[in-house]
ZAMARGU-4260 file (C-alpha; in steps of 0.2 Angstrom, whole numbers, plus 5000, padded with zeros to 4 digits):
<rodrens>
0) 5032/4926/5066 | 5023/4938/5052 | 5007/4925/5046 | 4999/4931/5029 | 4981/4930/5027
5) 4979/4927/5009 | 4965/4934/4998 | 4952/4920/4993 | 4949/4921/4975 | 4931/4923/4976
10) 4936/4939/4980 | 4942/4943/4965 | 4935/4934/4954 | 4920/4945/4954 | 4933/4959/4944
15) 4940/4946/4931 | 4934/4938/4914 | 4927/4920/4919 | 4942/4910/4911 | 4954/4920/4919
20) 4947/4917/4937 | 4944/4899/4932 | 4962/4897/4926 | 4967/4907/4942 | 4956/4893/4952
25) 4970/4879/4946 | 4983/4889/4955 | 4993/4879/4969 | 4991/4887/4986 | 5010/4888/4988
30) 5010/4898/4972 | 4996/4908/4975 | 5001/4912/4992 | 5018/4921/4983 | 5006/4929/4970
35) 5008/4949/4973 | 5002/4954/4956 | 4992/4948/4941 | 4997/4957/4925 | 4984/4957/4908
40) 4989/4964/4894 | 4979/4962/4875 | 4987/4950/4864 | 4998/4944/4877 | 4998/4929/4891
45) 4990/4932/4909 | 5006/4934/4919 | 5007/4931/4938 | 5020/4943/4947 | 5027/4933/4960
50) 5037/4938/4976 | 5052/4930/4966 | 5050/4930/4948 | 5037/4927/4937 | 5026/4914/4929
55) 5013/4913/4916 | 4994/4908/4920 | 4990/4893/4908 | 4975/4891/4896 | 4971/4873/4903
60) 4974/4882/4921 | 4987/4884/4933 | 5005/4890/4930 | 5010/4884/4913 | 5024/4871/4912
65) 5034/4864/4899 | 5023/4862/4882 | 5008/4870/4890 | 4999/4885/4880 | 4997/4901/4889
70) 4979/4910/4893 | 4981/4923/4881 | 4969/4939/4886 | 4958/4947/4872 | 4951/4962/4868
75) 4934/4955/4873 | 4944/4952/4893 | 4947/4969/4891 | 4932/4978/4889 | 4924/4964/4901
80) 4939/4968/4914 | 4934/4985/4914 | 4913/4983/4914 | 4916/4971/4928 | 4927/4983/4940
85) 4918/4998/4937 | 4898/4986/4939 | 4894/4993/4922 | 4896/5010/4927 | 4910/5020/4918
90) 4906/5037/4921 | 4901/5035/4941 | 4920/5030/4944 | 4928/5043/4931 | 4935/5054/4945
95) 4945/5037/4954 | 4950/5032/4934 | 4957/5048/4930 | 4971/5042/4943 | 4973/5026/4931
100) 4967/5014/4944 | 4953/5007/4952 | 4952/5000/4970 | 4942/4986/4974 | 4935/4978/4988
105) 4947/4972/4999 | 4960/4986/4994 | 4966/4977/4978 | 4969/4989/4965 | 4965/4987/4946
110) 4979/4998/4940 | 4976/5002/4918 | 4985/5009/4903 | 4977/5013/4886 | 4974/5028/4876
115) 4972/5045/4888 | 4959/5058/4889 | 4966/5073/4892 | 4958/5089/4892 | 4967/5107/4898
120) 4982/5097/4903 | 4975/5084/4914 | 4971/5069/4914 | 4953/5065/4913 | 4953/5045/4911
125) 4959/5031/4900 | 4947/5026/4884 | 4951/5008/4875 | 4963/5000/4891 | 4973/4985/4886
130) 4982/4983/4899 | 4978/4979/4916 | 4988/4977/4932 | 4980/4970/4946 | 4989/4973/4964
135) 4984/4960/4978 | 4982/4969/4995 | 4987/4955/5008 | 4985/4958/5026 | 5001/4950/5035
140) 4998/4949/5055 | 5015/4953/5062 | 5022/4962/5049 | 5026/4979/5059 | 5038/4967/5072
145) 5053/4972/5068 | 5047/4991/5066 | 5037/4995/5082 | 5053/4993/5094 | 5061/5006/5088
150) 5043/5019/5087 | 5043/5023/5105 | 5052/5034/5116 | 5055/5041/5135 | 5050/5028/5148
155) 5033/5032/5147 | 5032/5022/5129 | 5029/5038/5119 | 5024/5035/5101 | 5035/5044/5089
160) 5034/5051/5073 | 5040/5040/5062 | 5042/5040/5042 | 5043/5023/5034 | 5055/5024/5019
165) 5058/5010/5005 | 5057/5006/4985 | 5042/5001/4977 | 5036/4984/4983 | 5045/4981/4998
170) 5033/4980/5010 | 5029/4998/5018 | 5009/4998/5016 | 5010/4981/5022 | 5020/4986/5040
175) 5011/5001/5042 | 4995/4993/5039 | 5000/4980/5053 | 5007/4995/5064 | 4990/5002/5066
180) 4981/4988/5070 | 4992/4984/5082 | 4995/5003/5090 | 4977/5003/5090 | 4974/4988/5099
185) 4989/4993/5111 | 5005/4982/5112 | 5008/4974/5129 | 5025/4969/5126 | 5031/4985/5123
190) 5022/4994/5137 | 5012/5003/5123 | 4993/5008/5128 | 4981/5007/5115 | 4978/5020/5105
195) 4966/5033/5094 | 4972/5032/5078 | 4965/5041/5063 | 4971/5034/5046 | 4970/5043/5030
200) 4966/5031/5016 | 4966/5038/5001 | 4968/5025/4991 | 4958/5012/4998 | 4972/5004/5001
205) 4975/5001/5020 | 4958/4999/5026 | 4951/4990/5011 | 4935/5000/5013 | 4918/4997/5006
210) 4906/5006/5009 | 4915/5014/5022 | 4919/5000/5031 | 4935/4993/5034 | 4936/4975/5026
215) 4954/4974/5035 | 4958/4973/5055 | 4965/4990/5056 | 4963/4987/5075 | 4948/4993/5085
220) 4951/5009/5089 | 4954/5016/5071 | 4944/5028/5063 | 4947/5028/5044 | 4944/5043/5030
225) 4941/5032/5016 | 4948/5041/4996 | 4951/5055/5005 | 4967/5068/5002 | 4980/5063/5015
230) 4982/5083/5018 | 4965/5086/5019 | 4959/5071/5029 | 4973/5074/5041 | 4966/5091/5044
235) 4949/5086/5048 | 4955/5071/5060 | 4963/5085/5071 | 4949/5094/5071 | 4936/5079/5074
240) 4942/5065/5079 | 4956/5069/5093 | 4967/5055/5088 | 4985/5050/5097 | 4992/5046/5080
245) 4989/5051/5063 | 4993/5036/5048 | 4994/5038/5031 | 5003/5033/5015 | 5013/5039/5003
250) 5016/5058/5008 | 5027/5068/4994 | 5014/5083/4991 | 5018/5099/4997 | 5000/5100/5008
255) 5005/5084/5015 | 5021/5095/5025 | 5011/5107/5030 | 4997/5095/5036 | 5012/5088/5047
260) 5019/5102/5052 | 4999/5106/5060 | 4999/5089/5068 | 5015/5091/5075 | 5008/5107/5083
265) 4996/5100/5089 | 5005/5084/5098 | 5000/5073/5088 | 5012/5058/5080 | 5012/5055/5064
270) 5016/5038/5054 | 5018/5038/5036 | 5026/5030/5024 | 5039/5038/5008 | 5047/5031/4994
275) 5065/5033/4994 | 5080/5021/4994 | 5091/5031/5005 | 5093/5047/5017 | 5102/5054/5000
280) 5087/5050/4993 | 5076/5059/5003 | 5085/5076/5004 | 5085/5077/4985 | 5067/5078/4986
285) 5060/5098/4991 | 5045/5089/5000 | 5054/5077/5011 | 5069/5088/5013 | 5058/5101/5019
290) 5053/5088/5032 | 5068/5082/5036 | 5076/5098/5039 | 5063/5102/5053 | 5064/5084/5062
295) 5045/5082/5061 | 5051/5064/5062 | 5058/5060/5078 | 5060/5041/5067 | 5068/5036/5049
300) 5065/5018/5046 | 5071/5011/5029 | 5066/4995/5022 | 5071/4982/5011 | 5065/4966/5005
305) 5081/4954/5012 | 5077/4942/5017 | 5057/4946/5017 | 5046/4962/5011 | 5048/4974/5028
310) 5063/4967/5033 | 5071/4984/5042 | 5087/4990/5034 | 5092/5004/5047 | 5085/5016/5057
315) 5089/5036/5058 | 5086/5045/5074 | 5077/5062/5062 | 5083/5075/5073 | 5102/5071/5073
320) 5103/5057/5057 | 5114/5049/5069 | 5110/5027/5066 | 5099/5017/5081 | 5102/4998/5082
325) 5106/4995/5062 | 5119/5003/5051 | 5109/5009/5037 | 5109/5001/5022 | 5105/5006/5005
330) 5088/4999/5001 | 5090/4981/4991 | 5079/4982/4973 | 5062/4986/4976 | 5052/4972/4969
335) 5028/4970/4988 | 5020/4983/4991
</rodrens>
């Protein structure tokens, strides 16, 4: 059974305005444990995004009930949100905020929208944010169950490529997060032997690095390239790390098919993750067509979040599109990441 480690606020209370930690303290454990985003916007209440639905964070603390008044964020929590993720230091992180987000320790990511900078076309950061949108990373041991059956091949266990496909916020970075650890660590039960695994973080995201070390159990035998291009880390892990499997998230670049297409050469599996709803999906895209139409991925597994985030949909064999264990279904709304 998938157990979820939950992040203690102390961890983020660091990156937020004193009241709104303090009002976030008065949180019940069996709301806080649902809590998959916090959302502050200027003018507006503090908002908790929940695994179902949403609730507002009260002033007096807690989730607001009937007659209670809602915590309200300020220009002043603003301009303290941001001095307090960035330690003061705007122009050290202006790289990482050009992408609109910040990721903190622990992989929770301080996502911001305000006026732009833009400068020959690109974006070069955010001045004046008012709104914030804070991502909780969870770690949830047993997460990659239902997916890791269907990873192997042959009788000798063989890992397979495989491309992990769903919506926004259904559980992807979560189970492939859990997949490496456990690959990693090898999988008894599966006849799987441990294994080398390089993951390409580029977001911070998997590993939760700080200071380039992993702040979440991404197994022990995991070497992580922390904010680093996925095609470009992929690259130097052939080249230096002589891993059995490549991870990484979110591939959709056109480096990131050829990086693939290099590791395939070379041997190497490859798990990753997509967004997509369906197969159809993935075909309209050049990227993931191209992929596709070469079957660098021996594996196709979609995910929903029915009844649970990572909750498998179907599975594709990616060479004949031909359906293994489970019709595929179309991917129900995406609503945890």
């Amino acid at each position: 059974m998938p157990t979820a480690i939950v992040p203690a606020l102390p961890e983020l209370g660091p990156y937020l305005p004193p009241r709104v930690a303090a009002a976030l303290s008065q949180v019940e454990a069996t709301v806080w444990s649902g809590v998959e985003e916090i959302r502050m916007r200027v003018g507006r209440p503090v908002m908790l995004g929940l695994a179902r639905g949403e609730a507002w964070l009260a002033r007096s603390g807690g989730i607001c009930a009937d007659g209670d008044a809602p915590l309200v964020f300020t220009p002043d929590d603003a301009a303290l949100t941001l001095d307090l993720a960035t330690r003061g230091s705007v122009y050290a992180l202006q790289e990482q905020l050009s992408s609109g987000y910040l990721t903190l320790p622990g992989g929770h990511r301080l996502g911001m929208a305000g006026r732009a900078v833009v400068d020959g076309g690109q974006l070069r950061g955010l001045r004046h944010p008012g709104s914030f949108c804070l991502r909780l990373a969870r770690e949830v041991k047993g997460a990659a169950d239902r997916v890791l059956p269907f990873l192997t091949e042959g009788p000798d266990c063989r890992i397979s490529s495989t491309l992990l496909v769903s919506p926004p916020r259904c559980g992807k970075t979560t189970v492939l997060r859990d997949a490496v650890r456990q690959l990693s660590d090898g999988i008894p039960r599966l006849r799987v032997p441990p294994q080398r695994v390089a993951l390409i973080d580029e977001r911070s995201e998997l590993a939760g690095c700080w200071q380039g070390i992993p702040t979440r159990d991404v197994g022990l035998r995991t070497d992580v390239l922390d904010a680093c291009p996925k095609a470009l880390g992929m690259i130097l892990a052939l080249r230096s790390m002589s891993p059995d499997i490549l991870a990484t998230d979110e591939i959709g670049r056109a480096e990131d098919v050829a990086a693939i297409e290099e590791a395939a050469n070379c041997g190497v599996a490859v798990i990753a993750t997509a967004h997509g709803w369906d197969l159809a999906d993935l075909r309209a895209r050049p990227t993931t067509a191209e992929l596709l139409a070469r079957g660098d991925f021996a594996r196709l597994v979609f995910l929903n979040r029915v009844p649970v985030p990572g909750s498998v949909a179907g599975v594709l064999d990616g060479r004949t599109m031909e359906p293994i264990g489970l019709p595929v279904r179309r991917a129900a709304g995406g609503t945890a990441e």
